[in-house]
C-alpha positions in Angstrom: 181.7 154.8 39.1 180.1 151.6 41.1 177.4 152.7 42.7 175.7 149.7 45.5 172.7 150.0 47.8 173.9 148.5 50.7 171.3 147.1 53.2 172.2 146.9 57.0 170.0 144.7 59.2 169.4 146.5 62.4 169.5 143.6 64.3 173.0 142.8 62.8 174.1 146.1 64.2 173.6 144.8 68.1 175.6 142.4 67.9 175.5 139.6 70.4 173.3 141.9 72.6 170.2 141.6 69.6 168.5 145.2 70.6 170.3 148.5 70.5 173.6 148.7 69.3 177.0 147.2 69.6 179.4 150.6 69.2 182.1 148.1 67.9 180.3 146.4 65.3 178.8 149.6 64.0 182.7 150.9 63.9 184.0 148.8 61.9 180.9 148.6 59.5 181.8 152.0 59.4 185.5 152.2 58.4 184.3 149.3 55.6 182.4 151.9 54.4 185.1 154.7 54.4 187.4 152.7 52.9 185.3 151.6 50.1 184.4 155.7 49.7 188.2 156.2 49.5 188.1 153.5 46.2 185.6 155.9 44.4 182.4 153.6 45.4 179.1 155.8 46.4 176.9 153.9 48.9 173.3 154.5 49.4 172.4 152.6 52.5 169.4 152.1 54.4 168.9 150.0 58.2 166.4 148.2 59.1 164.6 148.9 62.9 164.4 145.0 64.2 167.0 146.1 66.8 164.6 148.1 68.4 160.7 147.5 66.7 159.1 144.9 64.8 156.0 146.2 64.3 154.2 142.9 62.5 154.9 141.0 65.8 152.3 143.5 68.0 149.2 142.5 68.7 148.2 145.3 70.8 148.3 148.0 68.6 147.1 148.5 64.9 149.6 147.5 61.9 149.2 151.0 60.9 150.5 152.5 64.0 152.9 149.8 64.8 154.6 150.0 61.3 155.0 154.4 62.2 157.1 152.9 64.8 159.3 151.1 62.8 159.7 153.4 60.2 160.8 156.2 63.5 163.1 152.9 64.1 165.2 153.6 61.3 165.5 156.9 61.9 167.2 156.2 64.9 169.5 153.7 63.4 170.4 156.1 60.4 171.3 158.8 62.9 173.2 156.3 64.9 175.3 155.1 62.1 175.5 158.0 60.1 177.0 159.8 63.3 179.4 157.5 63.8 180.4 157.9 60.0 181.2 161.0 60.8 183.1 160.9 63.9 185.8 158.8 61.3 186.0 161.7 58.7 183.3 161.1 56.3 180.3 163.4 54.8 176.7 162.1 55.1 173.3 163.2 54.4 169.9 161.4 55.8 166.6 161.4 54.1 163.5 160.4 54.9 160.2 160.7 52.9 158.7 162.6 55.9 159.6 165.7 57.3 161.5 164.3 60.2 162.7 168.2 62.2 165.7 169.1 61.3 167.0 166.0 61.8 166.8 164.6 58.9 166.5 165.9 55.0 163.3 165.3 52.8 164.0 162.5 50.4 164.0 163.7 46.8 166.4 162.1 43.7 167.7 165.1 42.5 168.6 166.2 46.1 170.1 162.8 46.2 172.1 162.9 43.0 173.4 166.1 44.8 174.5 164.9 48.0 176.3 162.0 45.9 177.5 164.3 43.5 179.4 166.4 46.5 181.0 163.0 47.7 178.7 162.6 50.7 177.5 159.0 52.4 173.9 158.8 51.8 171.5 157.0 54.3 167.5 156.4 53.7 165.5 156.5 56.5 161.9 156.1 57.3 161.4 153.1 54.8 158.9 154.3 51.9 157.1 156.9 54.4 153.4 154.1 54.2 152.4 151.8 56.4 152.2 147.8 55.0 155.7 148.2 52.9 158.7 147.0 55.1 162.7 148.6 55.1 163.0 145.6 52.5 160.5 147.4 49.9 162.0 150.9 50.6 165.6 149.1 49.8 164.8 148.4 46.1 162.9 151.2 45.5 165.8 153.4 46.7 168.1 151.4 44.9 166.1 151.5 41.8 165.8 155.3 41.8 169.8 155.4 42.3 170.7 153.3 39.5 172.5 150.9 42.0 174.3 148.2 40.3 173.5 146.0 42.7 171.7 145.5 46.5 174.4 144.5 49.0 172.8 142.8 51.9 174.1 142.6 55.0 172.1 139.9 57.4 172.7 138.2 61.0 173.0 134.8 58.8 175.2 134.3 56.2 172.9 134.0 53.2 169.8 132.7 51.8 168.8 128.8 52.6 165.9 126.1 51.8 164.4 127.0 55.5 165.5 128.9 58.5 168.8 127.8 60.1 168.0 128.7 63.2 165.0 126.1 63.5 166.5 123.7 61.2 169.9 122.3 61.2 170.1 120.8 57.5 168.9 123.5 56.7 170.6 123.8 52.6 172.4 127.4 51.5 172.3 128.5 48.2 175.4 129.7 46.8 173.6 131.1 44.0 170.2 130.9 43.3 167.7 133.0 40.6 165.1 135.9 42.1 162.5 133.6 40.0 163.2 130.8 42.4 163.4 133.2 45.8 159.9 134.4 44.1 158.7 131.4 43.6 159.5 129.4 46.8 159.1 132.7 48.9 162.6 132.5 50.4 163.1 134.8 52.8 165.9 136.8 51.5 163.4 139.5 51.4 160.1 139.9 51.8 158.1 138.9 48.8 157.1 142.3 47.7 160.9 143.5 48.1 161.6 140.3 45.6 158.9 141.2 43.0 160.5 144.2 42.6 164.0 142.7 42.3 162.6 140.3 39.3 160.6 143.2 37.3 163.8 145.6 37.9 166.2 143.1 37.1 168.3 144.0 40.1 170.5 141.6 41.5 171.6 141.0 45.3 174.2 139.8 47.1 173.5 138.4 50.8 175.9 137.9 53.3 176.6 137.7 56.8 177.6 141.2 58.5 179.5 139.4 61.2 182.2 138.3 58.5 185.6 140.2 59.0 185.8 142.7 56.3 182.8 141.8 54.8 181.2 144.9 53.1 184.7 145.5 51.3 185.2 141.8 50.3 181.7 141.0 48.7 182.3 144.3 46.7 185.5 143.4 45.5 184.4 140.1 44.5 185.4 137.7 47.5 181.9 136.8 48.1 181.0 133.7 50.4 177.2 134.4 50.9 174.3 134.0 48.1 174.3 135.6 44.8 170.5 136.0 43.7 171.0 136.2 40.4 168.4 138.1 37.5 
């Protein structure tokens, strides 16, 4: 059974619009993800909240507080997506590490192992539950704790490069390049704590664009054209 964490950036999910959501995009994430279900492949995903809260740009309010607001960020995304899974057939469970109503269900693995066990679609929500650890942290140590083979990671840009494209036009992508070197040259595929973890747990990535047609199903099956961080 493949088994893949697959990490959604929240502010891929808006689409051109860059807050809220973009009902399209989300669909077809969405019917990437039922098809891959249909092949025998269990997901674990988790969103991040930049389509609605970053928290570390706030200068107003305490990191604490500002990071509970992300964290409630995700929620919102999770239900979102995870609603919208539904509506096309599939079975999902959300979990957060915080008693979230009865909105949500409170993260544990063997409740976890269950909800994959019964064929379900299972989102994390709420990050790690502590302040000062972003949705990148949370996204190894869920995968970690679900024996994913690998972290699929699906960005607004279409992999991991030298500097940011967006402020530099020569900017170089890597086609492949180690998690020693993201480490070491604090690339920002993740953030640096989220890379750490990769390198101790020997857990590789693959980072993509979102925006690509079909590309959830084609980075699983192989027909990769972002950066493969390799272990």
């Amino acid at each position: 059974m493949k088994r893949f964490l697959l990490k959604l950036s929240g502010e891929a999910l808006s689409g051109k619009k860059g807050t809220g959501f973009d009902e399209a995009t989300v669909l077809a994430v969405a019917e990437q993800i039922k098809a891959l279900t249909a092949e025998g492949v269990q997901l674990g995903i988790v969103i991040g909240g930049g389509n609605f809260w970053r928290g570390r740009t706030s200068e107003t309010i305490q990191r604490v507080q500002a990071d509970q607001i992300g964290m409630l960020a995700t929620v919102m995304n999770c239900l979102y997506v995870s609603e919208i899974c539904r509506h096309i057939g599939l079975e999902t469970d959300i979990y957060t590490p915080f008693i979230c109503g009865s909105f949500t269900k409170l993260y544990g693995k063997d409740a976890m192992e269950e909800s994959f066990a019964s064929g379900k679609l299972v989102f994390f929500a709420g990050g790690t539950g502590h302040p000062f650890f972003s949705t990148d942290t949370a996204t190894v140590l869920r995968a970690v704790e679900m024996g994913a083979q690998a972290i699929l990671l699906a960005k607004a840009v279409d992999g991991i490069y030298d500097s940011d494209p967006k402020l530099n036009p020569d900017a170089k992508k890597y086609d492949q390049i180690s998690i020693e070197k993201v480490v070491a040259d604090k690339l920002a595929a993740m953030d640096l704590t989220a890379s750490i973890m990769c390198m101790e747990q020997r857990l590789p990535m693959l980072v993509f664009a979102l925006e690509e047609e079909d590309s959830i199903i084609r980075t699983v099956h192989g027909d990769f054209h972002g950066t493969r961080v390799t272990v």
